[in-house]
C-alpha atoms as a printed R data frame, in Angstrom:
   type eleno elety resid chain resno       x       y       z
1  ATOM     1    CA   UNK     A     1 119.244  93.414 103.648
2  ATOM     2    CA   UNK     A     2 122.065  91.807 104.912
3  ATOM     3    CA   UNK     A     3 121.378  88.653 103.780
4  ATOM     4    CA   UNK     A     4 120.446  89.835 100.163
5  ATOM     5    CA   UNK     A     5 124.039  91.797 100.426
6  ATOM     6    CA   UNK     A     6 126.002  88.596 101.480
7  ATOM     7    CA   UNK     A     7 123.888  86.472  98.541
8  ATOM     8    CA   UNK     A     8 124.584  88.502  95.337
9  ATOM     9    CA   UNK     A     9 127.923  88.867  96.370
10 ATOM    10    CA   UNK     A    10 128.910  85.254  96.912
11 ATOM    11    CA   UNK     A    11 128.053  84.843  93.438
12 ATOM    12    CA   UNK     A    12 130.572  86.887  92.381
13 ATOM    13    CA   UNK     A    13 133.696  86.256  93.958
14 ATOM    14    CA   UNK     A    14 136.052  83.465  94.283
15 ATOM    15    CA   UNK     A    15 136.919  84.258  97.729
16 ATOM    16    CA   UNK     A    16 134.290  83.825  99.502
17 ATOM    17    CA   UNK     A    17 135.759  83.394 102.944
18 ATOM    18    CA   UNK     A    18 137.206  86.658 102.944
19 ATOM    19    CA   UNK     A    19 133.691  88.883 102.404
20 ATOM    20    CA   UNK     A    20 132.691  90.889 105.296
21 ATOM    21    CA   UNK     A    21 129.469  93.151 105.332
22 ATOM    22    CA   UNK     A    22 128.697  96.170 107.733
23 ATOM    23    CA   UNK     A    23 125.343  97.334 107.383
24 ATOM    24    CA   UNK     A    24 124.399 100.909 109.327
25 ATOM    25    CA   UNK     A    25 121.065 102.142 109.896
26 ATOM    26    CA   UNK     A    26 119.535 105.603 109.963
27 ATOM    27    CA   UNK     A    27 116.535 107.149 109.876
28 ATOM    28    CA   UNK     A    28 116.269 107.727 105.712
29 ATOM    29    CA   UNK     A    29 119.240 105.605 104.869
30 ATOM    30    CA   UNK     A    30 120.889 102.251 105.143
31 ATOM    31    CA   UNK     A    31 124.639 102.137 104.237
32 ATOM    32    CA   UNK     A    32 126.162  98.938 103.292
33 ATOM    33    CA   UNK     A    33 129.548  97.854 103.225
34 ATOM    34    CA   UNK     A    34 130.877  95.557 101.454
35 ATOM    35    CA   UNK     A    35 135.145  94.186 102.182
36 ATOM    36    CA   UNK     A    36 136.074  91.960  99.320
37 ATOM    37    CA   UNK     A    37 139.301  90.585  98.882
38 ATOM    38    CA   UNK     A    38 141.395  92.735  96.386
39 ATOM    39    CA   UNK     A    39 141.570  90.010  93.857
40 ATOM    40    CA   UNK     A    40 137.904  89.862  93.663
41 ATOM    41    CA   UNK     A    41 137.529  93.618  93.833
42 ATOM    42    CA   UNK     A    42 137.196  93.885  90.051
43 ATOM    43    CA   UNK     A    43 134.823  91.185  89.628
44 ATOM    44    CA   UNK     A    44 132.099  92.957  92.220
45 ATOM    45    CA   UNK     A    45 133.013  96.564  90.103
46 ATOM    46    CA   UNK     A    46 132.386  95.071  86.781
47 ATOM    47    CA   UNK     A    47 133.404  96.752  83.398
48 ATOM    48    CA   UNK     A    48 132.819 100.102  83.690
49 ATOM    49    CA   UNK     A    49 130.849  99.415  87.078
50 ATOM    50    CA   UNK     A    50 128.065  97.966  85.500
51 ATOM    51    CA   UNK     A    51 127.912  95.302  88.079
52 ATOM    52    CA   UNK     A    52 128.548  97.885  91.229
53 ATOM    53    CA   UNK     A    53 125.658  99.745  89.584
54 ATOM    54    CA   UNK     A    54 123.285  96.430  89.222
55 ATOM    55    CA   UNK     A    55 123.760  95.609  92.648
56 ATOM    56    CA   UNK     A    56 123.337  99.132  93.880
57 ATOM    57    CA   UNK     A    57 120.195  99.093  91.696
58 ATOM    58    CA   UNK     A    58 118.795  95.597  93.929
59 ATOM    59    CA   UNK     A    59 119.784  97.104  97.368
60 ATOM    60    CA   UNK     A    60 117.803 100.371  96.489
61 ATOM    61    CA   UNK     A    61 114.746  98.270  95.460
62 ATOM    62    CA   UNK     A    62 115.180  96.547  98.815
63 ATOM    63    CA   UNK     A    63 115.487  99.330 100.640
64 ATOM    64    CA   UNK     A    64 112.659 100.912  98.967
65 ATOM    65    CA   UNK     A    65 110.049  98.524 100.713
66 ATOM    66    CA   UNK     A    66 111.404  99.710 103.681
67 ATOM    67    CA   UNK     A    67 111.190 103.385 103.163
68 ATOM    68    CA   UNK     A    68 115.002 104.237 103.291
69 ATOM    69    CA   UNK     A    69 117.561 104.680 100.423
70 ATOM    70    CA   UNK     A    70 120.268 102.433 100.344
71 ATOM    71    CA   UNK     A    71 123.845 103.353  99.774
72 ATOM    72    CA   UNK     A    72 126.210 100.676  98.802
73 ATOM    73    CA   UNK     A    73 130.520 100.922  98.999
74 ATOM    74    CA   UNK     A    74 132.669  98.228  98.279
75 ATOM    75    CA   UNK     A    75 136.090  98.392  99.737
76 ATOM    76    CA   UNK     A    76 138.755  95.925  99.823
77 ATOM    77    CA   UNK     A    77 140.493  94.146 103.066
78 ATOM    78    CA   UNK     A    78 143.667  95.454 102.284
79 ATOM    79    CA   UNK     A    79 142.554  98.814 102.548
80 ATOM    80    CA   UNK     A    80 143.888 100.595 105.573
């Protein structure tokens, strides 16, 4: 899941050094997070979060085959 995460959002960004992923496991859920540099914050939201939607679309799909709902937030580094 990880992997998949780290994948679709290398694709988007420009800097790609800066990405950082947290995934947590529970029972019924697996939350991913996603740190972005602000600049690229935009460009993994998409217009009117189309794109945040799309990939919170794939992740649930994933997650699906393994029986647990995934929940996807995107933050950004400078966030405190």
């Amino acid at each position: 899941m990880e992997k998949l995460a780290l994948t679709m959002t290398e694709y988007l960004v420009d800097y790609k050094e800066n990405i950082d992923i947290k995934i947590t496991e529970g029972v019924e859920t697996i939350v991913i997070e996603i740190n972005v540099d602000q600049r690229d914050l935009g460009k993994i939201i998409g217009k009117q979060g189309r794109t945040a939607d799309a990939l919170r679309l794939i992740l649930n799909c994933a997650g699906a085959k393994m029986k647990k709902r995934a929940i996807l937030q995107i933050l950004d580094m400078n966030r405190d």
